[in-house]
TORNUSE-744192 format. One record per atom (N, C-alpha, C): residue in three letters; x negated, y, z negated. Coordinates in steps of 0.2 Angstrom, whole numbers, padded with zeros to 4 digits, always signed. Atoms other than C-alpha are relative to their C-alpha. Layout:
<recs>
alaXYZ/...
</recs>
This chain:
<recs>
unk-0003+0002+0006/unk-0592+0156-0452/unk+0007-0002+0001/unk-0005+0003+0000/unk-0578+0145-0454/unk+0004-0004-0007/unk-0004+0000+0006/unk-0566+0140-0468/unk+0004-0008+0002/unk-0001+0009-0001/unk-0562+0120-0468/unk+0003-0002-0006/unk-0001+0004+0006/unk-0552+0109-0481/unk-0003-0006-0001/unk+0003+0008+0000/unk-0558+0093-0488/unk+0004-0005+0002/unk-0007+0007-0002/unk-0542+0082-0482/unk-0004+0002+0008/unk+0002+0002-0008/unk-0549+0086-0464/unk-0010+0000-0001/unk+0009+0000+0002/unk-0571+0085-0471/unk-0001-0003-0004/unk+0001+0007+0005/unk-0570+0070-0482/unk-0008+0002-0002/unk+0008+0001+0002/unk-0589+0069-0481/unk-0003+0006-0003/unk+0004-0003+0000/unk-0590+0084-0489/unk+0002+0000-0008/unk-0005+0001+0009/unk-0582+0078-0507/unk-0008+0001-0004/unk+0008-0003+0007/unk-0604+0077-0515/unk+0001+0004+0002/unk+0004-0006+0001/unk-0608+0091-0509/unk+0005+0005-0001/unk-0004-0004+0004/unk-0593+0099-0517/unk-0004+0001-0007/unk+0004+0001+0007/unk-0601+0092-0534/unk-0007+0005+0001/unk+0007-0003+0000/unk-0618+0101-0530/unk+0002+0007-0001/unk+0000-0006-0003/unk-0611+0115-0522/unk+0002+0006-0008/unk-0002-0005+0008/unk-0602+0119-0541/unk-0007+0000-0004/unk+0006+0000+0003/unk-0617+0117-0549/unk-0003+0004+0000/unk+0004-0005-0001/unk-0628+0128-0540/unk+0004+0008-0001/unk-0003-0008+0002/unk-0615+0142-0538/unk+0006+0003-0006/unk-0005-0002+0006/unk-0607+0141-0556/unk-0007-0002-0005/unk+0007+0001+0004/unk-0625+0142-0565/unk+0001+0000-0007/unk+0001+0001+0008/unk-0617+0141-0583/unk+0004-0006+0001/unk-0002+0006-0001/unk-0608+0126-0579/unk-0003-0007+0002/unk+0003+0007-0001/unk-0615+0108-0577/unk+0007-0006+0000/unk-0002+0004-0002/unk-0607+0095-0569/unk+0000-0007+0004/unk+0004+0007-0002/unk-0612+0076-0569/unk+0007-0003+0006/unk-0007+0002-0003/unk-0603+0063-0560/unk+0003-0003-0003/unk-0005+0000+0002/unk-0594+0057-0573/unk+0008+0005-0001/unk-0004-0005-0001/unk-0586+0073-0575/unk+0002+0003+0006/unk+0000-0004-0005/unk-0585+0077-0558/unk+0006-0005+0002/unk-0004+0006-0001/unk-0573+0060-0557/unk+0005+0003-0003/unk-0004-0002+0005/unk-0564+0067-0571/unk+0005+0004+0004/unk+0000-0004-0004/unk-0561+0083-0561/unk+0005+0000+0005/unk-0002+0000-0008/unk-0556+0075-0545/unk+0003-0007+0002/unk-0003+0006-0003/unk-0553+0058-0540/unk+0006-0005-0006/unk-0002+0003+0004/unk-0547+0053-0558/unk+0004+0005-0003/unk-0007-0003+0004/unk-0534+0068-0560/unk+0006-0002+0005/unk-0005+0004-0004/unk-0519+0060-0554/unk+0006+0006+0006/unk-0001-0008-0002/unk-0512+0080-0548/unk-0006+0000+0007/unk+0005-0003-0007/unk-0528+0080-0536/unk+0003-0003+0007/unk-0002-0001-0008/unk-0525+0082-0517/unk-0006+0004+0004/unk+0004-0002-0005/unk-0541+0084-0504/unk-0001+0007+0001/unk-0004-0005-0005/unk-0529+0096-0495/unk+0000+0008-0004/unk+0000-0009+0002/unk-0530+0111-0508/unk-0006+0003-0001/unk+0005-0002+0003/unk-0547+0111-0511/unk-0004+0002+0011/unk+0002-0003-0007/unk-0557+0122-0496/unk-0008+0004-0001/unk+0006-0001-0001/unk-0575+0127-0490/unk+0001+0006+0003/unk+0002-0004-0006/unk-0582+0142-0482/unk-0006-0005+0003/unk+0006+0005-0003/unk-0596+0133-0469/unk-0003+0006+0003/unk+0004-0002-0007/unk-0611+0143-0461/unk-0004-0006+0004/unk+0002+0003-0005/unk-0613+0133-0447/unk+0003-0007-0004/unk-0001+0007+0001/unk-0615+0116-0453/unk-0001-0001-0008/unk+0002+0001+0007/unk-0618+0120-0473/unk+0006+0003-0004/unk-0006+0000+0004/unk-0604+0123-0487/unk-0003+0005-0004/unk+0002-0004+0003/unk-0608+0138-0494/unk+0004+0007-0008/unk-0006-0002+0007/unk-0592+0143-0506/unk+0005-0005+0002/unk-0006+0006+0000/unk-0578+0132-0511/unk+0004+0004-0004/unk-0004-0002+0004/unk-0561+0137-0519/unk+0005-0010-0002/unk+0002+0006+0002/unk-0556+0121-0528/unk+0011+0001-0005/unk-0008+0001+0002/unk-0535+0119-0529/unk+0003-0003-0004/unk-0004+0006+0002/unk-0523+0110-0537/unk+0006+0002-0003/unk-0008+0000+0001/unk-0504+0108-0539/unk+0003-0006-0005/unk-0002+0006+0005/unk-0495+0099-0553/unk+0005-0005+0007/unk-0004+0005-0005/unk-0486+0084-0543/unk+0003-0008+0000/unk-0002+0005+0002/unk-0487+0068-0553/unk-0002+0001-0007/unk+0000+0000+0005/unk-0494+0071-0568/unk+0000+0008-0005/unk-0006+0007+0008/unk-0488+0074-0587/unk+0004+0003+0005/unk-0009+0003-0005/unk-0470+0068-0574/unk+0004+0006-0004/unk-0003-0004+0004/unk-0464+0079-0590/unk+0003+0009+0002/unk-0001-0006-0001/unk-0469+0095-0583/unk-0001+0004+0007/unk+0001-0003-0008/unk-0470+0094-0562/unk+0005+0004+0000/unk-0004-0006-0003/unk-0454+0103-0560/unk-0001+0007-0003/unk+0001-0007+0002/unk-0458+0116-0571/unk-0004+0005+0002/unk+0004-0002-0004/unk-0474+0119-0563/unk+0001+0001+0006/unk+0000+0002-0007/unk-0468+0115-0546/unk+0000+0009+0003/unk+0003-0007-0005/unk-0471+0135-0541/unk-0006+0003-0001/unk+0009-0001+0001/unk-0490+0136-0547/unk-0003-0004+0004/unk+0004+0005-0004/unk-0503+0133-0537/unk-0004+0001-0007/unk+0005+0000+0006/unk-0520+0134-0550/unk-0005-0002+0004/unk+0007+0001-0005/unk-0537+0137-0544/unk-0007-0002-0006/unk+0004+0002+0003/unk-0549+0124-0554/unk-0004+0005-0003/unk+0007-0007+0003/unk-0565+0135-0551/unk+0001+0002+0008/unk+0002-0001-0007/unk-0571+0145-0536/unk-0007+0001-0001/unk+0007-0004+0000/unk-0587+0152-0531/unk-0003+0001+0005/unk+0005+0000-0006/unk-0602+0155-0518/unk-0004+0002+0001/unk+0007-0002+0001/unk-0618+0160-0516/unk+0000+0008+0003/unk-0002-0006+0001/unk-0621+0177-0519/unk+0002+0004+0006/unk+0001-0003-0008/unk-0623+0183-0499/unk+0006+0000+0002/unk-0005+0002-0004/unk-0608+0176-0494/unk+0007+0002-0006/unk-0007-0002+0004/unk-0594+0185-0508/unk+0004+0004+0003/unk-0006-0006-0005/unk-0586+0196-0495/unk+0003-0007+0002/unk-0002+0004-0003/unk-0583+0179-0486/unk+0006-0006-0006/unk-0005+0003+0004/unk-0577+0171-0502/unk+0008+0004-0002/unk-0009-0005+0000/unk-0562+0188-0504/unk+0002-0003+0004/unk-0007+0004-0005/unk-0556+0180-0487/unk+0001-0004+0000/unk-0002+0005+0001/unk-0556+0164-0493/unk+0007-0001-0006/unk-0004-0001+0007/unk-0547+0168-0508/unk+0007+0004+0004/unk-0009-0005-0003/unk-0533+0179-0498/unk+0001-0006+0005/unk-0005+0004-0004/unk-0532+0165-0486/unk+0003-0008-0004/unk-0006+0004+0002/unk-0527+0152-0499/unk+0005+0002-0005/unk-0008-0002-0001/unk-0514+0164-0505/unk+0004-0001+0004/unk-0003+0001-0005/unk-0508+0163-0488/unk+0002-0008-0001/unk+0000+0010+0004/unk-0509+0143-0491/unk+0006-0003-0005/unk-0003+0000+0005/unk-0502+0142-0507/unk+0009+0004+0001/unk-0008-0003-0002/unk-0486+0156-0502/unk+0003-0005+0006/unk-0001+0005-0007/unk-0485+0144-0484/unk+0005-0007-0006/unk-0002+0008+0005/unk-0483+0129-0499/unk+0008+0000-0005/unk-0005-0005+0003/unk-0468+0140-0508/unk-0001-0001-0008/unk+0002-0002+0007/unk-0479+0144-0525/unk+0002+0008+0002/unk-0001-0006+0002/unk-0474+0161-0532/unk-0006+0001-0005/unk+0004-0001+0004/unk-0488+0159-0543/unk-0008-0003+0001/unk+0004+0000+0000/unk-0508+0158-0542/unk-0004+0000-0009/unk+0002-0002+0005/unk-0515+0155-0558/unk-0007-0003-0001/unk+0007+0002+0002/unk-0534+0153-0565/unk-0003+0000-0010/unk+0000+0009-0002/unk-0540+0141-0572/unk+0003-0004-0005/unk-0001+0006+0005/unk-0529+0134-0585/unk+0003-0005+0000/unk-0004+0005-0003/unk-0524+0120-0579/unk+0000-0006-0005/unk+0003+0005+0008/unk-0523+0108-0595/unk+0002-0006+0006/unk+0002+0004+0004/unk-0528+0092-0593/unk-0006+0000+0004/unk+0007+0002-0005/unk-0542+0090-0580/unk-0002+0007+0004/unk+0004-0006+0000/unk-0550+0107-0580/unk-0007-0002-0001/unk+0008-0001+0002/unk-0568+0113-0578/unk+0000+0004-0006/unk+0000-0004+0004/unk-0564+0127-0588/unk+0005+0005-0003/unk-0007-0005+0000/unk-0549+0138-0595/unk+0000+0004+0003/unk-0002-0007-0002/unk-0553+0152-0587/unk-0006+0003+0005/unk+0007-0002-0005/unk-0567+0163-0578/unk-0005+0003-0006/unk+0005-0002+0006/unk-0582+0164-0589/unk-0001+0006+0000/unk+0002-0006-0001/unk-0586+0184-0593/unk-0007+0001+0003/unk+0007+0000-0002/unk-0604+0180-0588/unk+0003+0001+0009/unk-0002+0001-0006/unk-0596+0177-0571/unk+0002+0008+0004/unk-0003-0006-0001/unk-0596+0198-0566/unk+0002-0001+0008/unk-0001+0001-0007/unk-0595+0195-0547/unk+0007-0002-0002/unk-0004+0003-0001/unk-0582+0183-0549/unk+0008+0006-0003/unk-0005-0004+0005/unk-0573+0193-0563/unk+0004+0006+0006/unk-0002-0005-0004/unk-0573+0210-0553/unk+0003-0001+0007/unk-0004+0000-0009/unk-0566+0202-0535/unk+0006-0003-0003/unk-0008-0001-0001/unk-0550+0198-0542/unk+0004+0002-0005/unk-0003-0007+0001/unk-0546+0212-0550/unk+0000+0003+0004/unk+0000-0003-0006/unk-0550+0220-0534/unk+0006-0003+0004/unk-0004+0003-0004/unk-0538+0207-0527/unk+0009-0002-0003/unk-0007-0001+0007/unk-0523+0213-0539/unk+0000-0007-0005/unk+0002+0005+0008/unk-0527+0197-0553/unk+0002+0004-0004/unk-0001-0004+0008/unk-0520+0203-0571/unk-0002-0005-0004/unk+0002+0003+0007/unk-0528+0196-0586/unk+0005-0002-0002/unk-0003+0001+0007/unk-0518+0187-0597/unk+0001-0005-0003/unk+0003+0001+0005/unk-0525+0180-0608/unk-0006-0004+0000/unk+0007+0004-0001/unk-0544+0173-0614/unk+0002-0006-0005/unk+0004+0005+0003/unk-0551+0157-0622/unk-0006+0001-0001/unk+0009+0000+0000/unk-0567+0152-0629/unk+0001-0007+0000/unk+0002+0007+0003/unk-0578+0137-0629/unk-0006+0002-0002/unk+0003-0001+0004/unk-0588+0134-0643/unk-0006-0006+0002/unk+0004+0005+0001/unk-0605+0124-0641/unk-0005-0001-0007/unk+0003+0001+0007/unk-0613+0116-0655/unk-0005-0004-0001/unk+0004+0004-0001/unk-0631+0111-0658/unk+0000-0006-0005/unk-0001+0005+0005/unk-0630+0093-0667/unk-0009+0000-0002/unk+0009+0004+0004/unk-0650+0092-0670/unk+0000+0004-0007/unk+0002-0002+0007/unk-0647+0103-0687/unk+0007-0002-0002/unk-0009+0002+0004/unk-0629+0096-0692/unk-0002-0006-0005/unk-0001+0005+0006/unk-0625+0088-0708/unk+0005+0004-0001/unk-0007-0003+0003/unk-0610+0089-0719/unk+0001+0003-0006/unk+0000-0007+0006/unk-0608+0101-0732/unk+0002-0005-0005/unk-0003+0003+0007/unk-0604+0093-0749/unk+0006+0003+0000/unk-0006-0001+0001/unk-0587+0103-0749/unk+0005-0004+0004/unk-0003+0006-0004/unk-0582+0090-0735/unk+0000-0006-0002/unk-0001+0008+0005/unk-0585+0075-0746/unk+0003+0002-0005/unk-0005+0000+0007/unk-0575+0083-0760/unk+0005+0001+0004/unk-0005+0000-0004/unk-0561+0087-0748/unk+0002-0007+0003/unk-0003+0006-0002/unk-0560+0070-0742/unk+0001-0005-0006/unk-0002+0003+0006/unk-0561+0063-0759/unk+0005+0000-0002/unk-0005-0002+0005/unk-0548+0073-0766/unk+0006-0001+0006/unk-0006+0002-0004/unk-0536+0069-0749/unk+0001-0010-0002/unk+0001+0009+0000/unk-0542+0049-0752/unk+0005-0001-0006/unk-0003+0001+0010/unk-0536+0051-0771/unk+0009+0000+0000/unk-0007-0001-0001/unk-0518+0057-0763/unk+0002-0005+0006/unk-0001+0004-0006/unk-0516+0042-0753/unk-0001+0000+0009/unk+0002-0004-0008/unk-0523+0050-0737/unk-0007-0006+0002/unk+0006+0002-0003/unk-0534+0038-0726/unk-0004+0003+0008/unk+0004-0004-0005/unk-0546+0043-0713/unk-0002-0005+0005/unk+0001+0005-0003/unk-0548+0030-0699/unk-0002+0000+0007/unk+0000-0002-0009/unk-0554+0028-0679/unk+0002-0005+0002/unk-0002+0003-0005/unk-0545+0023-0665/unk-0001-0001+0006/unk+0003+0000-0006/unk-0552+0015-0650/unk+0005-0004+0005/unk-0003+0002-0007/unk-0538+0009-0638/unk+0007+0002-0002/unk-0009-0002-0001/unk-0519+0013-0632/unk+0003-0001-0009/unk-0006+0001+0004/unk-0507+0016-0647/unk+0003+0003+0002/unk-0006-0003-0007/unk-0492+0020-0639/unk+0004+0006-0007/unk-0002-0002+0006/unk-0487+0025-0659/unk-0004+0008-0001/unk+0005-0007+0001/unk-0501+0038-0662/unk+0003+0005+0008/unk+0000-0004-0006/unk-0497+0044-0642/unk+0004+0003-0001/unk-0005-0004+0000/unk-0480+0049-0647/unk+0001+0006-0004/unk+0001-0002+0005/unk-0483+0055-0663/unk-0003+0009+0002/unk+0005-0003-0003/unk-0495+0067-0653/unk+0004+0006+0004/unk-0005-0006-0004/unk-0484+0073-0641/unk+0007+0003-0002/unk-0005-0006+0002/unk-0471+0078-0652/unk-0001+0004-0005/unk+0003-0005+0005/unk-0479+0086-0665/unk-0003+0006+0004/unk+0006-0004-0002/unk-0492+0096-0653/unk+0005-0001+0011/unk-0004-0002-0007/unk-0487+0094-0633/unk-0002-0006+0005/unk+0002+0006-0005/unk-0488+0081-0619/unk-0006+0002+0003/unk+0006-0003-0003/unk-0503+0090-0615/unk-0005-0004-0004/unk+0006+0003+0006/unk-0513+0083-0631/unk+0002-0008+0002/unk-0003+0009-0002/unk-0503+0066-0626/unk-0007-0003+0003/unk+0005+0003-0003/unk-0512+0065-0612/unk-0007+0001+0001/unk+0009-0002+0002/unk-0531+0071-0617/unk+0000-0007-0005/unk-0001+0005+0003/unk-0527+0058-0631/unk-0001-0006+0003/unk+0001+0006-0005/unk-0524+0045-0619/unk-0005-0002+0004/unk+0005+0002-0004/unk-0538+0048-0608/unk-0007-0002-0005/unk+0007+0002+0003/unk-0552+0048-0624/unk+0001-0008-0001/unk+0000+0007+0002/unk-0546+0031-0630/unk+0000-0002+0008/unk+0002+0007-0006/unk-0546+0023-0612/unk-0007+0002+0001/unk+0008+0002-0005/unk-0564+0030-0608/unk-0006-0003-0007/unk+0003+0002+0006/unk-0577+0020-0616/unk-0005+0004-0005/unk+0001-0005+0002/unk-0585+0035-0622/unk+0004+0003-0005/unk-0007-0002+0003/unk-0569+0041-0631/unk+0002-0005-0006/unk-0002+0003+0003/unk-0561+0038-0645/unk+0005+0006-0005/unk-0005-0003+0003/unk-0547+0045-0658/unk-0001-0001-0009/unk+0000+0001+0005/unk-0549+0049-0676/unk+0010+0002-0006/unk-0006-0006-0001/unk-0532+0052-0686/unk+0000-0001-0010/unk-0002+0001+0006/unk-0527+0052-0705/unk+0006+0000-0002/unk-0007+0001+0000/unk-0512+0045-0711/unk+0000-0001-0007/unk-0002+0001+0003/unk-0502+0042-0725/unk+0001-0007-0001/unk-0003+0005-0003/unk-0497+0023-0726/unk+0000-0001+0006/unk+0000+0002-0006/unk-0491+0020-0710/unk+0004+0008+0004/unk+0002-0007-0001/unk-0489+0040-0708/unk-0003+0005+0003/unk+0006-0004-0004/unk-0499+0048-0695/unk+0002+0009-0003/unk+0000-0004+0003/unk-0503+0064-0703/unk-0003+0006+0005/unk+0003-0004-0004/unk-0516+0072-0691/unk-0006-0004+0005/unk+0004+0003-0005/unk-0528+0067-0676/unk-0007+0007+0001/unk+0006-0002-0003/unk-0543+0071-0669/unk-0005-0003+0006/unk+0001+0004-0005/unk-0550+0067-0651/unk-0008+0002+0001/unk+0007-0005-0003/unk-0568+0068-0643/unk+0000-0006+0006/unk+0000+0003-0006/unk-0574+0060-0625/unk+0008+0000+0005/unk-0004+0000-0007/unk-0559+0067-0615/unk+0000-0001+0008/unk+0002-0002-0007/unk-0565+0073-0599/unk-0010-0001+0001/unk+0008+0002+0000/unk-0586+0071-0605/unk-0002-0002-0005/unk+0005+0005+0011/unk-0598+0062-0620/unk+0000+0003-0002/unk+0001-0003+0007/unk-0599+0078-0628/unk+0005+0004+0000/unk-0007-0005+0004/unk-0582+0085-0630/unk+0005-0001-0005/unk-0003-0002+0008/unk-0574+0090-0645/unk+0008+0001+0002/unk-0007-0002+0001/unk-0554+0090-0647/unk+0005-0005+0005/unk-0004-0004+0005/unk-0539+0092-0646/unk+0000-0001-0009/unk-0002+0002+0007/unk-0536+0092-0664/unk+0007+0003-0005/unk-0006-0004+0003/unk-0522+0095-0675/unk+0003-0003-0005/unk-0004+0002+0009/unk-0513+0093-0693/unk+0007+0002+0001/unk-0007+0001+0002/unk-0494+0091-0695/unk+0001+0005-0004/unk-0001-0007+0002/unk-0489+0107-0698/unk+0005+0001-0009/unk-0004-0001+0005/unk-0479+0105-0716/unk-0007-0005-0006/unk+0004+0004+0006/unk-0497+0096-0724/unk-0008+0003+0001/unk+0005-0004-0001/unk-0508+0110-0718/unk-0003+0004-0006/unk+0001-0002+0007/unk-0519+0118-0729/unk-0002-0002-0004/unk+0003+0007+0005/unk-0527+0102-0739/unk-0006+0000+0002/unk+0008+0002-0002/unk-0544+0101-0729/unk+0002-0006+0005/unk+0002+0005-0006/unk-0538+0086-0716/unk-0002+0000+0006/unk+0001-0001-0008/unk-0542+0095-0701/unk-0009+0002-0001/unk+0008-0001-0001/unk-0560+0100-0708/unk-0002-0008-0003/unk+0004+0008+0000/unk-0563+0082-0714/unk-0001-0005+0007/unk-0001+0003-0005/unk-0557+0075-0697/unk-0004+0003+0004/unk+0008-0004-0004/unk-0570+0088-0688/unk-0006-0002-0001/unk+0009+0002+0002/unk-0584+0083-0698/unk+0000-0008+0003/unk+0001+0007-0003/unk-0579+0064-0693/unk-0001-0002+0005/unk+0002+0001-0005/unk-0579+0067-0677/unk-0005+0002+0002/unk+0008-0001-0001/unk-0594+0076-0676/unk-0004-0005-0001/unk+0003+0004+0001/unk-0601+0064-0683/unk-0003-0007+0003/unk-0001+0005-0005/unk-0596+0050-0672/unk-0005+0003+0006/unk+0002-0002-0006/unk-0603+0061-0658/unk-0008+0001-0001/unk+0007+0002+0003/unk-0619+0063-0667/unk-0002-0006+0001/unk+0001+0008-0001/unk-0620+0044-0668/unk+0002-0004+0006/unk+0002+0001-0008/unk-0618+0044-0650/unk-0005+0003+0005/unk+0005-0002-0001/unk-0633+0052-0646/unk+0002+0008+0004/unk-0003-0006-0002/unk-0624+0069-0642/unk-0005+0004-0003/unk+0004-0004+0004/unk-0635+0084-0646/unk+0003+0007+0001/unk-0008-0004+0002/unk-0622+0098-0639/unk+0005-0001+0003/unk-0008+0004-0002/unk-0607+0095-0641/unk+0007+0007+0002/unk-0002-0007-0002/unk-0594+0107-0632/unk+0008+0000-0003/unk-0006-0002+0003/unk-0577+0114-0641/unk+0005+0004+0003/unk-0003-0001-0007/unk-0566+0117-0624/unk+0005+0005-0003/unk-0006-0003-0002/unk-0553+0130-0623/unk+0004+0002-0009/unk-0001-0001+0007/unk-0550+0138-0641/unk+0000+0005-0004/unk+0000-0009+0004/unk-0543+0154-0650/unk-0003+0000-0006/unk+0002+0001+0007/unk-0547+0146-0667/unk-0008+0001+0000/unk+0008-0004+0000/unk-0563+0158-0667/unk-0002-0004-0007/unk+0004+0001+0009/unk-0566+0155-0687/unk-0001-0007-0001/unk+0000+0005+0000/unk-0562+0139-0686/unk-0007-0006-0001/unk+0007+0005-0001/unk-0577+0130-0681/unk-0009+0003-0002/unk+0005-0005+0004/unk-0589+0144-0688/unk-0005-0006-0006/unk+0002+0004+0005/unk-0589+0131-0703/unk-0005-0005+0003/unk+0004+0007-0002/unk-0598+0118-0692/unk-0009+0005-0002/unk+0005-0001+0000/unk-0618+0120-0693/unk-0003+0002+0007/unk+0003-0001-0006/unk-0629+0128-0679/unk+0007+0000+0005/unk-0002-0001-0006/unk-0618+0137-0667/unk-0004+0000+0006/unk+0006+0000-0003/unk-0627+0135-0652/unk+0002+0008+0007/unk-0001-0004-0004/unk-0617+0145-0639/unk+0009+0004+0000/unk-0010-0001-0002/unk-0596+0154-0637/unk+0000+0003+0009/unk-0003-0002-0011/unk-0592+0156-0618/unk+0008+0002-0003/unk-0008-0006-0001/unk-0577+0170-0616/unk+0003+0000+0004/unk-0002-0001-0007/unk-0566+0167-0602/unk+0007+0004+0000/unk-0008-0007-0001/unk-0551+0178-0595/unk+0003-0006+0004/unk-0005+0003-0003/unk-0536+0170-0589/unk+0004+0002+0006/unk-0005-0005-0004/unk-0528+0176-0572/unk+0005-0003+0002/unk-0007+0001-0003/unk-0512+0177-0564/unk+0002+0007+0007/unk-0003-0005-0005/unk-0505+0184-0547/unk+0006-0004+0002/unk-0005+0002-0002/unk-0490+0183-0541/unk+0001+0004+0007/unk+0002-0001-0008/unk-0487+0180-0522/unk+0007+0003+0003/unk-0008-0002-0002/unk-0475+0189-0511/unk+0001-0005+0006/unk-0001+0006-0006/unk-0468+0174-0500/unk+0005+0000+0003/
</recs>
């Protein structure tokens, strides 16, 4: 049994993708999304991501990453986290994943992070956090001093019974009637980008950015005139995700953010979506209003701190 990184076992970058697949059985991950992940987060580096091998087969991965180039806004701030994507491994070999996991603290402290945190890595995440499904995973690092602090949920949602409530066509009528438009955006505005990152955070910036460049992707927003008022994103990271979204905190309380839910649902229905996933989200009630819940995923948030 031996412990390898990808920066010295290139050839082992698919069978990374499998490898999550099979040993993170509520998760699914294509290769578009697996691009998203990895070659196409600008933060990615080979060198933190690491295998256990028996013999010649990859049989757990710990799946690294350090902020370093991107949002430029907030490398220094992060510059003493390391952040572990996902981990995992086939059930037999969990003892083998504990020492994998204390040896990329050793890694990571070597690297001079004071912090290990899981997995909220905003923008090119698998998932906020460690799903509660996940009991193995959960209970080995608690064992390995981890402190919760704090969960997320994602919401899935079955489109094959969605329709829009008659109270969503009164609500946009009655925004329409107050000079409120509802409109989609399918490429760079540097005006909406800004708009984005000051009202909400350069995190939403660059989720925003990414839906509009992928052709999948696109941005809903409702302005005043020439007033951006609220947005709305889907096709960030995959075809069926839902969000960020957000209203301009002083015109809250009208119904533009459930107008702009229902539009973009809708777009993703007419993109032949059937569940569509609502990533990383306290706004439990929120989404309740949508039709056909189909599933909530619970994740726990962790943090350790390294003695270096």
């Amino acid at each position: 049994m031996k412990m390898v990184s990808l920066k010295d076992e290139l050839e082992l970058y698919e069978e990374l993708k499998d490898l999550m697949n099979l040993v993170l059985p509520h998760d699914f991950i294509d290769n578009v999304f697996y691009e998203n992940l990895t070659v196409n987060d600008p933060n990615y580096d080979p060198q933190n991501i690491f295998f256990i091998m028996d013999e010649e087969t990859s049989v757990g991965f710990i799946f690294g990453v350090e902020r370093t180039k991107a949002p430029r806004k907030v490398v220094e701030e992060h510059r003493e986290i390391m952040w572990i994507k996902a981990f995992g491994c086939y059930r037999k070999y969990l003892l083998n994943l504990e020492k994998l996991l204390k040896f990329f603290e050793s890694y990571a402290a070597d690297k001079g992070k004071k912090v290990i945190r899981i997995s909220d890595y905003a923008s090119w995440y698998l998932t906020p956090g460690v799903d509660n499904l996940y009991d193995e995973y959960n209970a080995l690092l608690v064992e390995l001093g981890y402190k919760r602090v704090g969960v997320a949920a994602n919401y899935e949602i079955d489109l094959s019974r969605y329709f829009i409530p008659k109270y969503v066509y009164r609500l946009e009528e009655k925004n329409r009637e107050n000079g409120i438009d509802f409109i989609e955006v399918r490429r760079i505005d540097e005006t909406l980008l800004n708009w984005i990152e000051e009202n909400f955070s350069v995190f939403w910036r660059t989720e925003a950015e990414m839906a509009l460049k992928n052709s999948y992707g696109g941005v809903f927003i409702a302005r005043r005139d020439e007033n951006i008022l609220g947005f709305s994103a889907y096709g960030v990271l995959k075809w069926n995700w839902f969000g960020p979204i957000g209203v301009k905190k002083d015109i809250r309380g009208k119904g533009i953010g459930t107008v702009l839910l229902f539009k973009t649902m809708s777009r993703l229905r007419c993109n032949g979506q059937r569940i569509v996933i609502i990533p990383w989200t306290s706004h439990l009630y929120y989404y309740t209003q949508l039709p056909e819940t189909y599933r909530i995923r619970y994740f726990n948030i962790y943090q350790k701190e390294l003695k270096i």
